[in-house]
Each structure stands twice: as structure tokens, then as C-alpha cells.
C-alpha positions as CSV (number, residue, x, y, z in Angstrom):
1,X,125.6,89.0,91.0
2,X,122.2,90.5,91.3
3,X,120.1,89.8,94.6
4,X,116.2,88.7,93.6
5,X,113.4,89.9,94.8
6,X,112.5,88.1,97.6
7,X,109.3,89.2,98.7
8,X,106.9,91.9,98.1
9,X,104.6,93.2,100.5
10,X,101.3,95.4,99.3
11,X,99.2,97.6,101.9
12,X,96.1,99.8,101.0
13,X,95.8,102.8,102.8
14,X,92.3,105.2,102.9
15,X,92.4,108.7,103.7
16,X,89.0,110.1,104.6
17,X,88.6,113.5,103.3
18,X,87.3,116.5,106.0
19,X,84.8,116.9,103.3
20,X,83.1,115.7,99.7
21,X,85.7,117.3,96.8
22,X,84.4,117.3,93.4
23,X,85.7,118.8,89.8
24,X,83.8,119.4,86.8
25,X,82.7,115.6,86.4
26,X,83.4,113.6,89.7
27,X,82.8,114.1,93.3
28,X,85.5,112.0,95.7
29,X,85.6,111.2,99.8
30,X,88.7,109.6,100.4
31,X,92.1,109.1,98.5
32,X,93.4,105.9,98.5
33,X,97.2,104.6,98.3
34,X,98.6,100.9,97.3
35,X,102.0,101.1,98.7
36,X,104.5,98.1,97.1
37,X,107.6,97.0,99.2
38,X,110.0,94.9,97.6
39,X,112.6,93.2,99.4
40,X,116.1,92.3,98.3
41,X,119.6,91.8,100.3
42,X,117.8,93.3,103.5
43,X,116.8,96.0,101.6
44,X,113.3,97.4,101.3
45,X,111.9,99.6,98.5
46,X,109.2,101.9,98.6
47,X,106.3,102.7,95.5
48,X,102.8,103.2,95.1
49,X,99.9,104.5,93.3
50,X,96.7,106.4,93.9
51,X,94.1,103.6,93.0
52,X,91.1,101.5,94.0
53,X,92.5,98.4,96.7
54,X,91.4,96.3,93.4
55,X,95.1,96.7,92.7
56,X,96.1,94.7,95.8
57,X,94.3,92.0,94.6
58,X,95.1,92.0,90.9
59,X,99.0,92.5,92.0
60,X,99.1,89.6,94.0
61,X,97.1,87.4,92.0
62,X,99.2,88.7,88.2
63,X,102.1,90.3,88.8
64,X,103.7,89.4,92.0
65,X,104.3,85.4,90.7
66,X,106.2,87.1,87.9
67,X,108.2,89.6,90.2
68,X,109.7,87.5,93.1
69,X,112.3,85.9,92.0
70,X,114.0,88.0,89.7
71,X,116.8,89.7,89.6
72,X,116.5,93.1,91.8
73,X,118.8,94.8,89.0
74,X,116.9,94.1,86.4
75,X,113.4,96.7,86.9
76,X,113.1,96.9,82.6
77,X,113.0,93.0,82.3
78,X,110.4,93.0,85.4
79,X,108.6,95.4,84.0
80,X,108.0,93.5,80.6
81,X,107.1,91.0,82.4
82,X,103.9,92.5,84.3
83,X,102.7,94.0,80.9
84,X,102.8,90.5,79.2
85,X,101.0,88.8,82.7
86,X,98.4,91.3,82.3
87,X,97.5,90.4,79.1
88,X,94.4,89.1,79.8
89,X,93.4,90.9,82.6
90,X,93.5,93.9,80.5
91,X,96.4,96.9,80.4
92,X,94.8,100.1,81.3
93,X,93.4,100.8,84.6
94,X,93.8,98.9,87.6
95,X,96.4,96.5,86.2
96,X,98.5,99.7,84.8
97,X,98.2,101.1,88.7
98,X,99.0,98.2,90.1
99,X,102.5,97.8,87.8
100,X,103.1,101.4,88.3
101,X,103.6,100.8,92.1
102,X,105.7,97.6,91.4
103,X,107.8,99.5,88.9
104,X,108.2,102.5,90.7
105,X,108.9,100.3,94.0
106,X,111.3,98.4,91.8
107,X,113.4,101.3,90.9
108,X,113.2,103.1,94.2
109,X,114.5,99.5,95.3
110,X,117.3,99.4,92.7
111,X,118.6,103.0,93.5
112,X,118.9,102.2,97.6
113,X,120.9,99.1,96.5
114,X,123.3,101.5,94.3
115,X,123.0,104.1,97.3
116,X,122.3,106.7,94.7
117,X,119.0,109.6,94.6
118,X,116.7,107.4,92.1
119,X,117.6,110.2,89.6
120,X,121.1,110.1,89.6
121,X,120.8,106.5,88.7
122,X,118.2,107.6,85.5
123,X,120.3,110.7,84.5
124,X,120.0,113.6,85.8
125,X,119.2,115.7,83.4
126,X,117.5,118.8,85.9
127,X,118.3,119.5,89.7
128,X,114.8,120.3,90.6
129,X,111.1,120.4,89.0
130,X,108.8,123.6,88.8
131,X,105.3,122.8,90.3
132,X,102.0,124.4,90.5
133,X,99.6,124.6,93.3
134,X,97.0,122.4,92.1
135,X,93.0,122.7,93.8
136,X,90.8,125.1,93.3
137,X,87.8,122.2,93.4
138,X,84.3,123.1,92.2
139,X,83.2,122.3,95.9
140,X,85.4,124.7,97.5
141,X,83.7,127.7,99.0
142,X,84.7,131.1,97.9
143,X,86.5,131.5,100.9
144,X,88.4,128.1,100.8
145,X,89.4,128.8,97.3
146,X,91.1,132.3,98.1
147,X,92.3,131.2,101.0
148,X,94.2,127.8,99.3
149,X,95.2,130.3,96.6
150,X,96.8,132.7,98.8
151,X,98.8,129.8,100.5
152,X,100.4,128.7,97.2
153,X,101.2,132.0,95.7
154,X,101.6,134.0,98.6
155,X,102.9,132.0,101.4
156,X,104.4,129.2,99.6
157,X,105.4,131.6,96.3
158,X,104.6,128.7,93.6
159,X,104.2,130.9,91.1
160,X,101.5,128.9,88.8
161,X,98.0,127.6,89.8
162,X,95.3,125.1,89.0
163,X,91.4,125.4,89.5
164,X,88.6,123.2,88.7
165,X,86.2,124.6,85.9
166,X,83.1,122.5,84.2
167,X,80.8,122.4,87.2
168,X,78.3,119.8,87.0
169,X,79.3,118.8,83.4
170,X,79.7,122.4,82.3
171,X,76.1,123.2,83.5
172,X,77.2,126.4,84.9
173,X,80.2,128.3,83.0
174,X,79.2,131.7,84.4
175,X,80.3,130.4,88.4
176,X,83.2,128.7,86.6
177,X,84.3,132.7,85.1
178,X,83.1,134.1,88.8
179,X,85.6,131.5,90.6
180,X,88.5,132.0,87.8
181,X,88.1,136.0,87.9
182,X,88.3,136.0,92.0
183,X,91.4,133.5,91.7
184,X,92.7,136.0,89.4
185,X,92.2,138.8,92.2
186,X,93.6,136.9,95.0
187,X,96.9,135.7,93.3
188,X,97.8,139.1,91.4
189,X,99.0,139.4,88.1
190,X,102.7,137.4,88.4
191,X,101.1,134.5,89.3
192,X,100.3,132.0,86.3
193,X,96.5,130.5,86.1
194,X,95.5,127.2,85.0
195,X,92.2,125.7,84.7
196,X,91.0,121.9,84.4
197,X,87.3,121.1,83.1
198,X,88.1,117.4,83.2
199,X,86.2,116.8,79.8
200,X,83.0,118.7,81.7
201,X,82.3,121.2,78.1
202,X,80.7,120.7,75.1
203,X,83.8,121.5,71.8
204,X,81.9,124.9,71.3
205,X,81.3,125.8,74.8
206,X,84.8,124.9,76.0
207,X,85.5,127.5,73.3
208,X,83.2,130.4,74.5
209,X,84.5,129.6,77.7
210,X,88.3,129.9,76.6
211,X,87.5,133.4,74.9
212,X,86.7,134.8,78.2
213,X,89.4,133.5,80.0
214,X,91.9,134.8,77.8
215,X,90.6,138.1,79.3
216,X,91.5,136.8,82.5
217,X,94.7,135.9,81.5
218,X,95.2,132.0,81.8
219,X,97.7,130.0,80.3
220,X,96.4,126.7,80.5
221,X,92.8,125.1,79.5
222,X,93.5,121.4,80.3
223,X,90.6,118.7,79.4
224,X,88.4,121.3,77.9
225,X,86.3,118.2,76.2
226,X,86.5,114.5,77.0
227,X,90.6,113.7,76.6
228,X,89.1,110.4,74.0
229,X,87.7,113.2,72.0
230,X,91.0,114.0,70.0
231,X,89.6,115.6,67.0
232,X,87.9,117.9,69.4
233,X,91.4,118.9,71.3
234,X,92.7,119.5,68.6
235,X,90.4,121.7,66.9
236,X,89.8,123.5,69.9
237,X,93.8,123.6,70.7
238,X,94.0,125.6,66.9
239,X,90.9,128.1,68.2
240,X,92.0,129.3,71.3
241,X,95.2,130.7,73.2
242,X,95.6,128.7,76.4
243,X,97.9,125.9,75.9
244,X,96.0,123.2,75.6
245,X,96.8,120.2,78.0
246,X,95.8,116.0,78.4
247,X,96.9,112.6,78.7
248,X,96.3,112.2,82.4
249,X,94.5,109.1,81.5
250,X,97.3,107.8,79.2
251,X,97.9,104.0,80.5
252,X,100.6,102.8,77.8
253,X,102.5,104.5,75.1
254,X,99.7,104.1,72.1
255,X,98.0,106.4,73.9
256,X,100.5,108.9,74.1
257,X,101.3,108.4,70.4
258,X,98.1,108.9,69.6
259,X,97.4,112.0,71.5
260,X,101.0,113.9,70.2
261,X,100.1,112.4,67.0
262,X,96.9,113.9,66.5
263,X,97.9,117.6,67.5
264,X,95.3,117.4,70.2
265,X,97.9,118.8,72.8
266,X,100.2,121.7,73.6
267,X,101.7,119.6,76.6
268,X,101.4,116.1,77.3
269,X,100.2,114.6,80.7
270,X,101.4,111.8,82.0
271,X,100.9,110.2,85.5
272,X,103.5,108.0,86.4
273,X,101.1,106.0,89.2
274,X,98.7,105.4,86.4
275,X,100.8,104.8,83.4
276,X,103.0,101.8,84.4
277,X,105.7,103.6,86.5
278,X,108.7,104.6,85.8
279,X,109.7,103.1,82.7
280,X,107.0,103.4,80.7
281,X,106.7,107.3,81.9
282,X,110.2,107.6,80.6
283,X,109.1,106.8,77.3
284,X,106.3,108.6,77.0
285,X,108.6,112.1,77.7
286,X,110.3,110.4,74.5
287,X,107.2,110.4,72.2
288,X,106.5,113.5,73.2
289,X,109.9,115.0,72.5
290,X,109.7,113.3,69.5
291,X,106.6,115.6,68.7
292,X,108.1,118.6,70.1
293,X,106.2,119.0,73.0
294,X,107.0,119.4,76.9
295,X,105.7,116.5,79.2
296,X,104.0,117.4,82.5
297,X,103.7,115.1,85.3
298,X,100.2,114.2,86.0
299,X,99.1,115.1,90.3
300,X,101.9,112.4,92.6
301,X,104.5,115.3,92.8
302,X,106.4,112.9,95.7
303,X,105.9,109.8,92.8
304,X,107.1,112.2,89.8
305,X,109.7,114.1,91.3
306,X,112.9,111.4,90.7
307,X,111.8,110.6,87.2
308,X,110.6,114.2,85.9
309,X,114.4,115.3,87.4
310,X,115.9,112.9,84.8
311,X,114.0,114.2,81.3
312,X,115.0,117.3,79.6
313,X,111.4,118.6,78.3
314,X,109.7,118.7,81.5
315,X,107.3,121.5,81.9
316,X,106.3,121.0,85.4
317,X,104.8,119.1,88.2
318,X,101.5,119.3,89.5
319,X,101.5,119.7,93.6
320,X,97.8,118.4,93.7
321,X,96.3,119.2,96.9
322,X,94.9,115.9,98.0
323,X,98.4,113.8,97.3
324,X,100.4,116.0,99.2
325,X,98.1,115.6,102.2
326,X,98.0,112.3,101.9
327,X,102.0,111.9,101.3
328,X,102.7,113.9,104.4
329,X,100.3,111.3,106.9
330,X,102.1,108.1,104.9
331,X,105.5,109.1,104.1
332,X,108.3,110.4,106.0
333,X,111.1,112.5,103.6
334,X,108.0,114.5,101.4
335,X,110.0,117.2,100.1
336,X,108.9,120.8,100.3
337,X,108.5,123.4,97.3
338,X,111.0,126.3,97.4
339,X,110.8,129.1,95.1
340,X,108.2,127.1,93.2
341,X,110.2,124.1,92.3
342,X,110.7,120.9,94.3
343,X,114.5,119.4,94.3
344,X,115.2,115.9,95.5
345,X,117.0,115.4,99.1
346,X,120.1,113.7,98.4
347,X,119.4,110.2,99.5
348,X,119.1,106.9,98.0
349,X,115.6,106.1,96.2
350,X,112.8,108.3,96.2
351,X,114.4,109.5,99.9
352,X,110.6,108.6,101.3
353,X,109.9,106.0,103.9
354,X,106.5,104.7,105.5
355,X,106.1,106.1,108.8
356,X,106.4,104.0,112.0
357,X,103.6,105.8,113.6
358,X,99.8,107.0,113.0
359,X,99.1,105.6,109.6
360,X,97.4,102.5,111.2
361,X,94.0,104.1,111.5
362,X,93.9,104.3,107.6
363,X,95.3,100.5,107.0
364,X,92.4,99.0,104.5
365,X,92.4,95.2,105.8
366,X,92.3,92.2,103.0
């Protein structure tokens, strides 16, 4: 018989930035984790999401009445549950977060109890997940940008890379080509470029723009326009040669449907700390199979790796700068890229743990 959920304990954690980051439409200070620990049979699972400390509050108020007490075994019927309590707090944003660390606690809880790797228990479809280095922020210094650059595809060897483009809502495209063509020196020819504008051009600029980083050979122009603007993805998706990528702020599977739908994308995003966890991240790598497309998991690589390890059309895994900083202060078992990939240590779960020590100073108090 299954054990129940007996308890559930929820922590926010802020991690001051050394400095102000910013991208083409947001500036940031700190990144902030909502860790979720259920507790069944003695044992303790682990998830969480990169979200305000509103999810703290909405979980314990929504979700966690419809958690404890059910069977430990059962993550999928949990999981419906939490949608259908959410109701009319509203799915997408914080309440989506906030079930995305249950879910994703849920399942790293269910593995441990099987003592299996969280993606043997899914199906292992992959033994490890390609990355890319993912940074590059509009606020970096030239210096700071080659030097974070050369780390990733010189030191590190991840042979793919992410910048930020769109400065200032797109106000200045000829830094954005300055930055892109020294990232282009520093990281030599082998090297795969990406580029982000987080919805920061105009349909016709993000095209202009695209034209002259062909030149510069990059392969991927993610959010060139507003990711809501699907008729403009699209059309520019049909206009230009970098793969076209979004869906980062996809919080249940109509959106997804939607996006694949439409043409807007060459690869689907998906952020499994944003769009319900697990099981509704599993299902979104369906739809877009189901179009033909490759799913890419949205920043979180420590989150993603399990569940991107168990779908066949992954793409790849973005090792976002500021989540593997801040995994490496929380968590104990953060696994390291090798030859570009990350592979999952053989232990039960996710194979991560909150660390006894030092993550006190960055406990957010109720």
C-alpha cells in the first residue's frame, strides 16, 4: 500500500546578485528559489521553482490542503488535483510555479521511495542531455562577456552559446551586432551561437537584425518579437534562417498547442519550474512531437535534467548562468557538464539535496 504525504515543508531562498543583470526587456538583482519537501515513510523529496515567495503563500493556502494526504505513489492524481484547486486563483504564473515545485518534489519523492534515478522511473529514453552556456546579458561588460564565453567554450567545451540581444527594447541593434560579432571572435568558428531578444524587436527589425546575423553565423534567434505575438513568429520564422525558438512562458498545454499549432516555432521551449512540473512538461514534449518539432528545456538545467533524459525529441538544455550559481549555493549533487552534455549521477530522485550548511543567510522568513 502506498505511504501519503504526510507533510510538506516550503522555504524561499534569495540570492543577491554581485551586480544588476538585465536582457533585452528586464533588469533583475537577485534569483529567488521556492524549494518543496514532501515527506512520506521517513522519506523527504526535493523540488522547486525559480519564482516570486508569492508561491509560498499561494501553495500553502491552495494546493498543500489538496496534497497531504494522498497517496505518495500517486504524483499524476496529485497533480490534477492542484490544477483544479487553482481554479480560481488563476493557472498561469505564480500558481503554475508553485505546482511545478510540488510536482517536481512529488516525483523526485516518488523515485527515492522506488530507489531509482527519477529518469529511470519516467523511461529513459537518453543517457545524458546536450546544454548550452547560456548569459551573455545586455549588462555584461565587453570583458565579462568574453571572458564567460571563453569559460563555456573553451574551458568547459559546451559547444553551443546564448547571448542577450534587444537592448533597451531593441533601442540599440547596432551594440546588439557589436556584442554578437566579438562573441563570434572569442568562441571560434566550431562553437554554435544563439541569441535571445526576449520579445525586445519590432517584426521588421527582428528581421533586419536576423539578416545580419546570418553573416555571423547563428543558429538560433529565440523571442525575436513578443512570444504572444504568434502571427509575428511565424512570419518571421518563414523570413529568416536561424531556427526560430519560444514558449518559455508556456504555463499549461493550450499554450503549447497553440504555439506548435501556429508554425510560430522551430523548437519549442518549455520550462519545467514554470509550466506545472513534471507531468505537464512531459506532455508538452508530446505536442510538440506531435508537430514534428524538438522540445528544449527552458534555463533550470539541475530541474530539467531527469525529465529531458526520459523524451526522445529533446534538443537541449539551457545551463543558464544565474540557476547554476544559485543551484551550486542550495543544492548538494549539481551535476557538471562533460563534453557539453550533462548525464544524471546514478542516484535515487533528482540525486540533489539541500545543503546542511551556508544557505541560511539567504532564508526569506514568512
Amino acid at each position: 500500500m502506498s505511504p501519503t504525504i504526510e507533510a510538506v515543508d516550503i522555504t524561499v531562498f534569495k540570492i543577491p546578485l554581485d551586480e544588476p543583470e538585465s536582457d533585452g526587456t528586464l533588469t533583475w538583482h537577485a534569483t529567488q528559489v521556492v524549494v518543496a519537501e514532501p515527506v512520506a515513510a521517513g522519506v523527504r523529496g526535493l523540488g522547486f521553482t525559480y519564482a516570486p515567495r508569492a508561491c509560498r503563500a499561494l501553495a500553502q493556502d491552495v494546493l498543500l490542503p489538496v496534497v497531504i494526504g494522498r497517496p505518495a505513489e500517486d504524483v499524476v492524481g496529485t497533480w490534477h488535483a492542484m490544477v483544479k484547486a487553482v481554479r480560481n486563483a488563476g493557472r498561469p504564473g505564480v500558481a503554475s510555479a508553485a505546482i511545478a515545485a510540488l510536482d517536481l518534489a512529488l516525483w523526485d519523492l516518488k523515485a527515492k521511495l522506488h530507489q531509482q534515478p527519477l529518469c529511470r522511473l519516467l523511461g529513459q529514453a537518453r543517457p545524458s542531455a546536450p546544454i548550452y552556456g547560456s548569459g551573455g546579458f545586455t549588462s555584461l561588460t565587453d570583458e565579462q562577456l568574453a571572458a564567460q564565453f571563453s569559460h563555456w567554450a573553451h574551458d568547459q567545451h559546451i559547444p553551443r552559446v546564448k547571448m542577450k540581444i534587444g537592448e533597451s527594447w531593441g533601442s540599440n541593434p547596432e551594440r546588439d551586432l557589436a556584442r554578437v560579432e566579438l562573441a563570434r571572435g572569442v568562441i571560434g568558428d566550431n562553437v554554435e551561437l544563439f541569441v535571445d531578444a526576449n520579445g525586445g524587436y519590432t517584426r521588421k527589425q527582428a528581421v533586419r537584425v536576423a539578416r545580419r546575423l546570418d553573416e555571423l553565423g547563428v543558429v538560433w534567434f529565440e523571442e525575436p518579437v513578443s512570444s504572444d505575438d504568434l502571427d509575428g513568429l511565424r512570419a518571421i520564422r518563414l523570413m529568416i534562417d536561424p531556427d526560430v525558438a519560444a514558449g518559455e512562458y508556456g504555463y499549461d498545454l493550450n499554450y503549447f498547442e497553440k504555439m506548435c499549432s501556429a508554425g510560430a516555432v522551430d523548437v519549442l521551449q518549455a520550462d519545467v519550474t514554470r509550466c506545472a512540473g513534471v507531468t505537464e512538461w512531459l506532455r508538452a514534449a508530446a505536442v510538440a512531437a506531435a508537430h514534428n518539432l524538438q522540445i528544449s528545456g527552458h534555463c533550470a538545467p539541475s530541474a530539467h535534467l531527469h525529465v529531458a533524459c526520459a523524451v526522445p525529441n529533446l534538443r537541449h538544455l539551457e545551463y543558464f548562468a544565474d540557476h547554476v550559481r544559485a543551484d551550486h549555493l542550495l543544492f548538494d549533487g549539481v551535476v557538471e557538464p562533460v563534453d557539453g552534455a550533462l548525464t544524471p549521477a546514478d542516484r535515487p530522485g533528482l540525486g540533489l539535496s539541500l545543503k546542511a550548511d551556508g544557505i541560511d543567510r539567504f532564508r526569506v522568513e514568512p
